[in-house]
MDAnalysis code that builds the backbone (N, CA, C; Angstrom):
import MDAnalysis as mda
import numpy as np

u = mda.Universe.empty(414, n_residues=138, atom_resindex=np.repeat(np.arange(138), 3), trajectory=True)
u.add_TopologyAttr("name", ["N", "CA", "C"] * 138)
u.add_TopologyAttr("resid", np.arange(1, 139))
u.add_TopologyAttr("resname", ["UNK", "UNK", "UNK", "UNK", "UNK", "UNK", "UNK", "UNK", "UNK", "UNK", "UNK", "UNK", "UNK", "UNK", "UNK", "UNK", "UNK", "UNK", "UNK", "UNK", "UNK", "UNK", "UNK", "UNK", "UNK", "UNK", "UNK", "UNK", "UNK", "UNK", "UNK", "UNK", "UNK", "UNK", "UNK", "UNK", "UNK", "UNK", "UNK", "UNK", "UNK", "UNK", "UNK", "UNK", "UNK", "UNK", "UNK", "UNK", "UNK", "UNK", "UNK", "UNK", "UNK", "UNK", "UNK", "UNK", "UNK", "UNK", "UNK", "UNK", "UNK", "UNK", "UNK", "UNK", "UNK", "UNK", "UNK", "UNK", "UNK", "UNK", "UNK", "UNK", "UNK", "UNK", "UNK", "UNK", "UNK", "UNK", "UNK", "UNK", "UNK", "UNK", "UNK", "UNK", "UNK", "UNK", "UNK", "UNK", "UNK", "UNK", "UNK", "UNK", "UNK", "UNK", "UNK", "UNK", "UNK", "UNK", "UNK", "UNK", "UNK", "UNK", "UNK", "UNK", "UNK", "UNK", "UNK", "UNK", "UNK", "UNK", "UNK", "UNK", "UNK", "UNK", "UNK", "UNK", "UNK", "UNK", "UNK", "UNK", "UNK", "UNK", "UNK", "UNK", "UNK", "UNK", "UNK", "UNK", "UNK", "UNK", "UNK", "UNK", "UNK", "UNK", "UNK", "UNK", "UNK", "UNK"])
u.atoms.positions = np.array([
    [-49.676, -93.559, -19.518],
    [-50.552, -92.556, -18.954],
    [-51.964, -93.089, -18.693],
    [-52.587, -93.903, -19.274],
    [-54.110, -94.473, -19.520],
    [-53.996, -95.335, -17.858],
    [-52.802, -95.720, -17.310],
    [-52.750, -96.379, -15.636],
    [-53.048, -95.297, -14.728],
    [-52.891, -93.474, -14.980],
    [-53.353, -92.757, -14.334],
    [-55.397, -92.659, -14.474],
    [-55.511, -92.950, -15.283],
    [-56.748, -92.376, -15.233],
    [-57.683, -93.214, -14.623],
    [-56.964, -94.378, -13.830],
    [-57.590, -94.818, -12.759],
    [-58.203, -93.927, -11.464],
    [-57.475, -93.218, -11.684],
    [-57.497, -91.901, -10.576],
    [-58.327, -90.817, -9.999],
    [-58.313, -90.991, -11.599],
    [-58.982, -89.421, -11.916],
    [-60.613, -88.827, -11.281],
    [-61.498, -89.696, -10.481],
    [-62.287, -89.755, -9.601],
    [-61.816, -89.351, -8.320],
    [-60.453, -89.479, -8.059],
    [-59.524, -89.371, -6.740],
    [-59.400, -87.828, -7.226],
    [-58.764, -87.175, -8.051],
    [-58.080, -86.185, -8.079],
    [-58.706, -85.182, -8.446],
    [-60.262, -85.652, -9.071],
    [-61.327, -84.805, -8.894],
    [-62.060, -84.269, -7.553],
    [-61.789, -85.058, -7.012],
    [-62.249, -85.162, -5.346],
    [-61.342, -84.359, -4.474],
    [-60.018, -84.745, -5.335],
    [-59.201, -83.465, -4.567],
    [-59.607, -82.058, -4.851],
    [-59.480, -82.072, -6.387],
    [-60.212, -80.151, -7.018],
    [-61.269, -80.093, -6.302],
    [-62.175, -80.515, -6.005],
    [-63.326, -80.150, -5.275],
    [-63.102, -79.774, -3.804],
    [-62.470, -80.693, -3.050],
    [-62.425, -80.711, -1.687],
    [-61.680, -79.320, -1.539],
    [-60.147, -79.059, -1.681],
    [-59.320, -78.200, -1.751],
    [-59.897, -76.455, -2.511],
    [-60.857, -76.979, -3.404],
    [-61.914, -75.476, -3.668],
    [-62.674, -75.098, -2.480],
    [-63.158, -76.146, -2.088],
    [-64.279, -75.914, -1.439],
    [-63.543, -75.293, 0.097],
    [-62.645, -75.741, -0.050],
    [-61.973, -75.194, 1.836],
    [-61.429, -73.453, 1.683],
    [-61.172, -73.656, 0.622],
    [-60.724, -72.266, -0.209],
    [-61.378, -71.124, 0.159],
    [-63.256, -71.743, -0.261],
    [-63.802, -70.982, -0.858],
    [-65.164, -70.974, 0.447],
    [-65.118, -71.845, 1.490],
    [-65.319, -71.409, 2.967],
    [-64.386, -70.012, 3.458],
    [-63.472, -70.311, 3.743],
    [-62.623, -68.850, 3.733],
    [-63.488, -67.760, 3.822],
    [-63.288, -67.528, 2.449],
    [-64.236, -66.344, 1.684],
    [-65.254, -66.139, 2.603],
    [-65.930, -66.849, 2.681],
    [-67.717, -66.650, 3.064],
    [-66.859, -66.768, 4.743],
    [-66.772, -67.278, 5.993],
    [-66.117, -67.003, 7.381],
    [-65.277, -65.781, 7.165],
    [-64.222, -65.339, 6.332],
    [-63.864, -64.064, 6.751],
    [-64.788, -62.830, 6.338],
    [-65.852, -62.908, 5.473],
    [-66.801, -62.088, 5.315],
    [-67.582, -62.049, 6.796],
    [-68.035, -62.971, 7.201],
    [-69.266, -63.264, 7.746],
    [-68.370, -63.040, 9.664],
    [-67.535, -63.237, 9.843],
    [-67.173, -63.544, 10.993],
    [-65.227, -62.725, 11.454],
    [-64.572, -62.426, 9.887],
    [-63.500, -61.782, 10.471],
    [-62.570, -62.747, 10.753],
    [-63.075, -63.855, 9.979],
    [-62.086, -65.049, 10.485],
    [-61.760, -65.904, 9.080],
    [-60.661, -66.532, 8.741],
    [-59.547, -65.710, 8.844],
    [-59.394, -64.479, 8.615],
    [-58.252, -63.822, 9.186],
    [-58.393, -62.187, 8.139],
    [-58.310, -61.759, 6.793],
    [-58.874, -61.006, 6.811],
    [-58.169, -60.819, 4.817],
    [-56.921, -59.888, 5.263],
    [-56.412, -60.645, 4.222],
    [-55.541, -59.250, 3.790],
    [-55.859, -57.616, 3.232],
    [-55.606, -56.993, 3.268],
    [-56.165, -55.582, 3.350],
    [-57.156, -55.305, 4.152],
    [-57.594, -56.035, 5.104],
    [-58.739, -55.494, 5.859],
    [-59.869, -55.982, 5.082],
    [-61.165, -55.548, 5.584],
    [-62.784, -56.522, 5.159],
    [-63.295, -57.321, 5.439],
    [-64.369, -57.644, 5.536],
    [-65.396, -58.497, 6.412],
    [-65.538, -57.899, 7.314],
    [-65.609, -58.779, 8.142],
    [-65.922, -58.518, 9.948],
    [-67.330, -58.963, 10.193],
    [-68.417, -58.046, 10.239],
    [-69.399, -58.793, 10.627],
    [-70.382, -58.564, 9.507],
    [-71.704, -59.516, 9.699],
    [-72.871, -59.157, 8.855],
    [-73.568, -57.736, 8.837],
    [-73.375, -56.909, 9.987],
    [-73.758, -55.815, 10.043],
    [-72.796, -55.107, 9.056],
    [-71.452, -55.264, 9.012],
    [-71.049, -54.201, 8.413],
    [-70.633, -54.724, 6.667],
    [-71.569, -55.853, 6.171],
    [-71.599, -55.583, 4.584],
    [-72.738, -55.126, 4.239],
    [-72.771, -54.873, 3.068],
    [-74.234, -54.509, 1.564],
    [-74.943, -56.130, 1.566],
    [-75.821, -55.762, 1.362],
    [-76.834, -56.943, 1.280],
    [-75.957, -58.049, 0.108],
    [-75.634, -57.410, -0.881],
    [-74.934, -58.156, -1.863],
    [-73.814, -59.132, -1.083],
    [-72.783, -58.174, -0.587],
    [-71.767, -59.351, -0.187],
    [-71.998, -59.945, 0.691],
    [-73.746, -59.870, 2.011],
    [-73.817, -60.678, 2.715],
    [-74.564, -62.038, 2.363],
    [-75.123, -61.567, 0.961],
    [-75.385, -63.033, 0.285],
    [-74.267, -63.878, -0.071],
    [-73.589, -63.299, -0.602],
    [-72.721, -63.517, -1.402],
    [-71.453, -64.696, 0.092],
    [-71.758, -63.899, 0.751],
    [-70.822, -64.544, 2.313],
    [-71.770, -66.016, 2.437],
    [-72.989, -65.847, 2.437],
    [-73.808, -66.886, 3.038],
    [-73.143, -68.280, 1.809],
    [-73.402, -67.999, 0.710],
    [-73.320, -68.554, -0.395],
    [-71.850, -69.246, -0.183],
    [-70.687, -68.664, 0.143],
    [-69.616, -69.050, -0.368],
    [-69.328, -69.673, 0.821],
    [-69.878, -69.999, 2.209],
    [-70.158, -70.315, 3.138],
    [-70.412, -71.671, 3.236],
    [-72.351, -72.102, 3.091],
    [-72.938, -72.686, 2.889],
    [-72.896, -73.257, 1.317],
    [-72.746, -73.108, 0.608],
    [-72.125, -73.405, -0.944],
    [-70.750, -74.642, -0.832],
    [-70.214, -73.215, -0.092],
    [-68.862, -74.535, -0.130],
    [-68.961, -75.285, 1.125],
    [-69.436, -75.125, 1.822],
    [-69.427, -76.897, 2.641],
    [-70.307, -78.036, 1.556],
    [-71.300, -77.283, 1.024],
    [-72.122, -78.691, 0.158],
    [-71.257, -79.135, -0.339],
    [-69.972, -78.184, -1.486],
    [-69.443, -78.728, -2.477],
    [-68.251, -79.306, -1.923],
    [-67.960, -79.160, -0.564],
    [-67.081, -80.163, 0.264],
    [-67.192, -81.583, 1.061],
    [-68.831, -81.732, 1.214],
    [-69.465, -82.525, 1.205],
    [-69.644, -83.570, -0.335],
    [-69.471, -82.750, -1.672],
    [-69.940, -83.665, -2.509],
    [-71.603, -83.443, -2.147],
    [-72.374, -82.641, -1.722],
    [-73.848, -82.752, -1.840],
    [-74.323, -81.837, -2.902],
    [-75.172, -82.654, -3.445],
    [-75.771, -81.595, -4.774],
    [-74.998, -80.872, -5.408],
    [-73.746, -81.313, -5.912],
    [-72.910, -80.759, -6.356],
    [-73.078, -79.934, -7.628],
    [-73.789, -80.737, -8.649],
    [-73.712, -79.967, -9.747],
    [-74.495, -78.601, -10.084],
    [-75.688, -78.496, -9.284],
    [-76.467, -77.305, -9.033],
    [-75.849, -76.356, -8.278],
    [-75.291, -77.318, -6.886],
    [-74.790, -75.958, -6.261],
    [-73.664, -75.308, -6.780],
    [-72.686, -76.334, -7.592],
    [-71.660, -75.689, -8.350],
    [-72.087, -74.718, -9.094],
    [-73.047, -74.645, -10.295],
    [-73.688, -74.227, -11.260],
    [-74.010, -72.560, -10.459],
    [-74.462, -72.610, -9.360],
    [-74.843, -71.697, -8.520],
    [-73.975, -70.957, -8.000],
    [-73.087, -71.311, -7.419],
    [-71.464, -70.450, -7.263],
    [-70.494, -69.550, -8.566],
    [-70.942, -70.905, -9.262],
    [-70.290, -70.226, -10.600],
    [-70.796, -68.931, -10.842],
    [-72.119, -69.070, -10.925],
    [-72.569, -67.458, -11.591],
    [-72.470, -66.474, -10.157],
    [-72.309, -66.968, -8.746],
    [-72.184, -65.522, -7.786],
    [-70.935, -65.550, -8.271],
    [-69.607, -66.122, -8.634],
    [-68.383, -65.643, -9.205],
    [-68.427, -64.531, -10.156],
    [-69.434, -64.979, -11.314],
    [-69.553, -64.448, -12.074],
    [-69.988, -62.706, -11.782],
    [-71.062, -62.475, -11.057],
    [-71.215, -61.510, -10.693],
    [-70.298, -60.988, -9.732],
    [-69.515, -61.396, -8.894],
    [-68.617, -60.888, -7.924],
    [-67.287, -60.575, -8.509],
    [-67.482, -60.727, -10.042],
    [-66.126, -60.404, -11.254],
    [-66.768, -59.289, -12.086],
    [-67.780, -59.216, -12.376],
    [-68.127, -57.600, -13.215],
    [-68.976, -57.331, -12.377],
    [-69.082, -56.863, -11.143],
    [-69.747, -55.846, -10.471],
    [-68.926, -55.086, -9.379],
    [-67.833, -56.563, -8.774],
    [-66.858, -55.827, -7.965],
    [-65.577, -55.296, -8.021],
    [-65.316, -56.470, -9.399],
    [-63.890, -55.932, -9.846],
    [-63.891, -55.321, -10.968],
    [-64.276, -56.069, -12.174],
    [-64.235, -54.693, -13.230],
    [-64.720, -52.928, -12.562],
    [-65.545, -52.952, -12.539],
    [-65.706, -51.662, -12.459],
    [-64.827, -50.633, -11.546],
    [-63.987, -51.507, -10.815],
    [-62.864, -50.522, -9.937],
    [-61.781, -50.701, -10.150],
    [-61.675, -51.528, -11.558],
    [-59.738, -52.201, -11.696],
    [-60.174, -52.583, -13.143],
    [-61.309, -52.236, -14.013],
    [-61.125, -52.962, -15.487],
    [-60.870, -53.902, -15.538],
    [-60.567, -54.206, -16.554],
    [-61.285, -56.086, -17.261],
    [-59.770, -56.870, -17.085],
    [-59.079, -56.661, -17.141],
    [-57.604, -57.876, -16.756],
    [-57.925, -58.145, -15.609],
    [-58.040, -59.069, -14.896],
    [-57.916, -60.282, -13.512],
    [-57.158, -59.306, -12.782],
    [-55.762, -59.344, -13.425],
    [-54.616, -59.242, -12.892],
    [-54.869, -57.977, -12.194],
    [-54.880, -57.201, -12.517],
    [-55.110, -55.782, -11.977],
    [-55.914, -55.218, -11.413],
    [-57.501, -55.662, -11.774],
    [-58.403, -55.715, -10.842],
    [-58.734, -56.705, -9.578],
    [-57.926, -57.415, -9.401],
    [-57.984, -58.264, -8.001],
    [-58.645, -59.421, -8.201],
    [-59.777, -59.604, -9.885],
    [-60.068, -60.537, -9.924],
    [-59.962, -62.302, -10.120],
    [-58.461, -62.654, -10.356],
    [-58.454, -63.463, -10.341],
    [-58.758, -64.328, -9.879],
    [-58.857, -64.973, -8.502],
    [-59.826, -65.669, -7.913],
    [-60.770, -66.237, -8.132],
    [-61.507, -64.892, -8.541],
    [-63.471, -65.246, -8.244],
    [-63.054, -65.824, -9.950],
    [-62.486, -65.167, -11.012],
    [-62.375, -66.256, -12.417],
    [-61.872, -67.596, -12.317],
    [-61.167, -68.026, -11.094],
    [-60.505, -68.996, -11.030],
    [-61.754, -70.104, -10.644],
    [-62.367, -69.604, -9.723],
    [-63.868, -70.292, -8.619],
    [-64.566, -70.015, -9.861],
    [-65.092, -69.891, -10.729],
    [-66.152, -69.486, -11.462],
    [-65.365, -70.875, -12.160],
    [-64.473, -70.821, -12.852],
    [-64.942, -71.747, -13.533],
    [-63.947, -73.394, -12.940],
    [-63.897, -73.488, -12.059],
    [-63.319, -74.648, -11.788],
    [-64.597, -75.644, -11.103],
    [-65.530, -74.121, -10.855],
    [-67.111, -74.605, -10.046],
    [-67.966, -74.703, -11.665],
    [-67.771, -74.059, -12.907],
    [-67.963, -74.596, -14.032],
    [-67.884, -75.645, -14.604],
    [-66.243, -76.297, -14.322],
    [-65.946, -77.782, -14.424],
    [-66.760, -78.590, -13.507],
    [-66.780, -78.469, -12.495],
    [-67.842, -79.317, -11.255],
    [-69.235, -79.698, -11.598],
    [-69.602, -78.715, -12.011],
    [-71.039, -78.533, -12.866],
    [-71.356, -80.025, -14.099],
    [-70.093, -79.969, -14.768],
    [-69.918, -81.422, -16.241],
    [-69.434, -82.020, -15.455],
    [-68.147, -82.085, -14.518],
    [-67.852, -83.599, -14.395],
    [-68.328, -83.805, -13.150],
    [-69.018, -83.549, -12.477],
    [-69.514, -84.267, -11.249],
    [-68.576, -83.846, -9.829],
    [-69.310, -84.712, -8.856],
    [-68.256, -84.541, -7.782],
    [-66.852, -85.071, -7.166],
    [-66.863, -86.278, -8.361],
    [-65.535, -87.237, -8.340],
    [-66.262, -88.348, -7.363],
    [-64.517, -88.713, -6.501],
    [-64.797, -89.846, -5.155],
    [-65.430, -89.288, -4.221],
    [-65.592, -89.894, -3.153],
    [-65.728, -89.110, -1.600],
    [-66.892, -88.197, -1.546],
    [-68.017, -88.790, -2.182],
    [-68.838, -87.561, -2.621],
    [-70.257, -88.056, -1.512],
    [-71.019, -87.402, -1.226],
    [-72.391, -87.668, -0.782],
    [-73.475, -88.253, -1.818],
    [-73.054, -87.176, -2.541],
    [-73.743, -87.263, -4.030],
    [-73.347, -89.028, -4.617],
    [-72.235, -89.753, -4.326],
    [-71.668, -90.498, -4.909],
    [-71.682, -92.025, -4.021],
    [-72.529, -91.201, -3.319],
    [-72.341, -92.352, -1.764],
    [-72.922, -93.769, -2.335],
    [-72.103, -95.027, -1.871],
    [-73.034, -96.360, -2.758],
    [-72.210, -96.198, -3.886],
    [-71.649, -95.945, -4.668],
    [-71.553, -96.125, -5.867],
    [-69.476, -96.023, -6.099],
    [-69.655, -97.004, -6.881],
    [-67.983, -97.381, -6.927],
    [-67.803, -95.965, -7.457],
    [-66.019, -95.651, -7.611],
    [-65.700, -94.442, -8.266],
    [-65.113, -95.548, -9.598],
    [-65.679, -94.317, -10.379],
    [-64.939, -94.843, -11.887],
    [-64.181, -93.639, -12.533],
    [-63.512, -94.567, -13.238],
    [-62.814, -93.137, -14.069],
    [-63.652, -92.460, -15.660],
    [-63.886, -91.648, -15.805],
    [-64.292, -91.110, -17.276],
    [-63.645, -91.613, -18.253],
    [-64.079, -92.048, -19.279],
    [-63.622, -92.501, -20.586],
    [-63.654, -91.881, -21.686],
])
């Protein structure tokens, strides 16, 4: 197993990249109606609350940085907590505290995988990382 963790700069780069395309989504079908959601929502900036049109900009502009690898650990750090708030303000209170039932799973999933991003960095392929060999953690 210790021949995998050659890698592990690679496969961090994947969790990041593959969040981050995720989590564009989010912020374009808020902001633009594109892709659709399921159940309906988004559409345009006119028709959210100031909250979720931050919240659009953020998951937007957020996740291209963190798809870029730019400033990763702040901007991670920074996503994490709009997760955080976009889990007890939008879902608890209309579906209670299980994930499951209140719709929140997701935003717990992005909260803390953008938590992990925050300690271990941006992996390979990073901006942040540009110049600099990838190594593995020890």
């Amino acid at each position: 197993m210790d021949t995998l963790s050659r890698f592990s700069p690679y496969a961090l780069a994947a969790l990041r990249i593959v969040t981050a395309l995720l989590f564009i989504q989010h912020g374009t079908a808020k902001l633009f109606g594109f892709p659709e959601m399921a159940g309906g929502g988004g559409g345009s900036p006119g028709g959210l609350s100031l909250l979720m049109f931050v919240g659009a900009l953020l998951e937007l502009f957020g996740g291209v940085a963190i798809l870029a690898g730019f400033l990763t650990r702040p901007v991670a750090f920074l996503l994490a907590g709009e997760m955080a708030v976009a889990y007890w303000a939008m879902h608890v209170p209309g579906g209670g505290f299980f994930p499951l039932t209140n719709g929140g799973d997701l935003a717990v999933l992005f909260c803390f995988v953008f938590v992990y991003l925050v300690f271990a960095g941006p992996g390979a392929l990073s901006l942040d990382g540009a110049g600099k060999p990838a190594r593995a953690s020890s």
